[in-house]
C-alpha positions, 0 to 999 in steps of 0.5 A: 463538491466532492466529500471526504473519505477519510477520517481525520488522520489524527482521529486515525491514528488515535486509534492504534498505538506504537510497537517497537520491534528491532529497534524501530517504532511503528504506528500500528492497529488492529481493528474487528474481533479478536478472534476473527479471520486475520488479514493485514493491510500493507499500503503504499509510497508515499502515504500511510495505513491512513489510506485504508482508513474508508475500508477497514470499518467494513472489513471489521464488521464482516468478521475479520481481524484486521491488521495496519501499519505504517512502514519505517519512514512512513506516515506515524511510524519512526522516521530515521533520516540516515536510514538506508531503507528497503522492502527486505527490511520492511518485510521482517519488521512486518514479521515481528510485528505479527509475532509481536501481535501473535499473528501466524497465518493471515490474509495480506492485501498490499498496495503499491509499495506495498506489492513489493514488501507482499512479494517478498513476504510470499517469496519467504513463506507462502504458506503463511499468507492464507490468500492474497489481494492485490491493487494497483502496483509494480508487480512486473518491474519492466511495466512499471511506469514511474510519473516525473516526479518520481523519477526526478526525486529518484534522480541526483537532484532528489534531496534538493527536490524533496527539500522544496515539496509543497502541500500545493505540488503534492496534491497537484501531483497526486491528482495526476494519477487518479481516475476519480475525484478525491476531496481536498481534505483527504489529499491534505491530510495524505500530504500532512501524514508525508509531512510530519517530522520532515517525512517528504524528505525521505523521498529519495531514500525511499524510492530506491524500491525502484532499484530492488524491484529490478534486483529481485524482479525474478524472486518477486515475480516468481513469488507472484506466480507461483502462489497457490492460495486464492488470489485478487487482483482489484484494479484501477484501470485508469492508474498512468503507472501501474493500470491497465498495462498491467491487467493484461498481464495479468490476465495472460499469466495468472488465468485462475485469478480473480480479477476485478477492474474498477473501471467506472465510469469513470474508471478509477485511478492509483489509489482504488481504496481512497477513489472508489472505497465502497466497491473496494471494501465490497470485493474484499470483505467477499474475497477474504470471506472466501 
C-alpha cells in the first residue's frame, strides 16, 4: 500500500492564516526562522500551497524562510464565483503579499500554474527574485500539452462539465498525469481542497491561463531566458503535459542552468513535490543553499 505524504489539508492550513490584500482573502503561511533566507512557494492548477506541504518541513529546517500561499480561486483562499481570473492579477496580489509580510528579495520555486504567475513576476523585476527553481509546467506555450479534461473544461461546455466533477473523475484524472504512485489520502485531500465552497467550478475560469500564455508567451519566455540569477529546473520526466518534451528545450536554451530530471525508476510524473517529495525537498534545500 502506498503511504501518505501529505498531511491532513486541515492540519495544513490550521497552520497559516488569511490576508486581505486589494480586497481579496488569501490563505497564507510562513514557516522556518524569521530571519532566514526567503523563498516562496507558488504552486499549481487546480490544487493548493497544500502541494508542498512533504517539502516545506525540510526547507525550513535548513535555514530558510519559507512563504505559501493559496492563489484567488484556489485551495483556502477567496473563491469569487464571477471573478475574472488572471496570472497578471495573481501576480500583483503575490506583490502585496510580500510587502504585507515585508518580503523584499526572495527565492521563487513555482509549479505548474504556477511557472506562469513566476514569469511574470520575473518579467516585472528580476532583480527581486535572488534565484529561480522550476518543476514541471508551461514555460513554452507551444509545448504545452493540455490532458482532455482540460481542454474540455476549457471549451464551451466547461461549466456544465465542471458542474458534474466527482472526487472519483478527479482522482481518475490526476492519476493520468503522474509517474508514481501517490496514496489515495493525498489525492482526496487535493480533491477536497478543489472542492470547498464550490471551488472545481471555477475551473473553466480558471483555465483561461491557457489563453494568456499564448498573449504573453514572448514577454513570459523572454523573462525565462533572460534571467541571470541561478536557476533550477527540477523535472518529472514522465509528466504527459509539460515533461521530457520540455527539458529538451531546456537544455538547448538555457545550458548554464541546472537540471535535475526525477527519472526513477520509475520516473516521476506532473506533481514531483507530491510524487517523489524527498528527492525534491534534497535538490531544493542544496539549490536555495547556494
Amino acid at each position: 500500500m502506498t503511504r501518505r505524504v501529505l498531511p491532513p489539508v486541515s492540519r495544513w492550513t490550521a497552520g497559516g492564516s488569511h490576508l486581505t490584500v486589494r480586497g481579496r482573502a488569501l490563505f497564507v503561511r510562513q514557516d522556518g526562522p524569521p530571519d532566514g533566507r526567503p523563498v516562496t512557494l507558488i504552486h499549481g492548477f487546480p490544487s493548493s500551497s497544500h502541494d508542498w506541504a512533504a517539502v516545506v518541513p525540510a526547507l525550513a529546517a535548513a535555514g530558510n524562510r519559507v512563504t505559501t500561499l493559496d492563489l484567488l480561486g484556489f485551495g483556502a483562499s477567496e473563491k469569487p464565483r464571477d471573478h475574472r481570473y488572471s496570472v497578471l492579477e495573481q501576480a500583483s496580489l503575490i506583490e502585496e503579499v510580500w510587502s504585507v509580510l515585508g518580503v523584499d528579495h526572495t527565492a521563487l520555486v513555482a509549479h505548474d500554474y504556477g511557472v506562469s504567475v513566476a514569469q511574470e513576476l520575473l518579467a516585472r523585476d528580476p532583480s527581486r527574485i535572488t534565484r529561480m527553481a522550476w518543476l514541471n509546467g508551461g514555460l513554452y506555450p507551444d509545448l504545452h500539452r493540455p490532458v482532455r479534461i482540460q481542454r474540455l473544461l476549457h471549451g464551451p461546455f466547461g461549466p456544465v462539465l465542471a458542474r458534474l466533477t466527482t472526487q472519483r473523475r478527479f482522482m481518475s484524472s490526476l492519476r493520468r498525469v503522474l509517474g508514481r504512485n501517490v496514496a489515495a489520502e493525498d489525492l482526496r485531500d487535493l480533491w477536497w481542497s478543489l472542492k470547498d465552497r464550490d471551488g472545481h467550478r471555477l475551473a473553466p475560469r480558471l483555465l483561461r491561463y491557457i489563453d494568456e500564455r499564448r498573449e504573453h508567451a514572448e514577454r513570459w519566455v523572454g523573462a525565462l531566458e533572460t534571467y541571470r540569477g541561478p536557476a533550477l529546473f527540477l523535472w518529472g520526466p514522465a509528466d504527459p503535459i509539460s515533461g521530457a518534451h520540455v527539458l529538451e528545450r531546456i537544455r538547448r536554451r538555457l545550458p548554464g542552468a541546472t537540471v535535475v530530471a526525477l527519472d526513477g525508476p520509475p520516473p516521476v510524473g506532473h506533481y514531483p513535490q507530491i510524487e517523489h517529495p524527498t528527492a525534491v525537498a534534497q535538490a531544493l534545500t542544496a539549490f536555495l543553499d547556494g
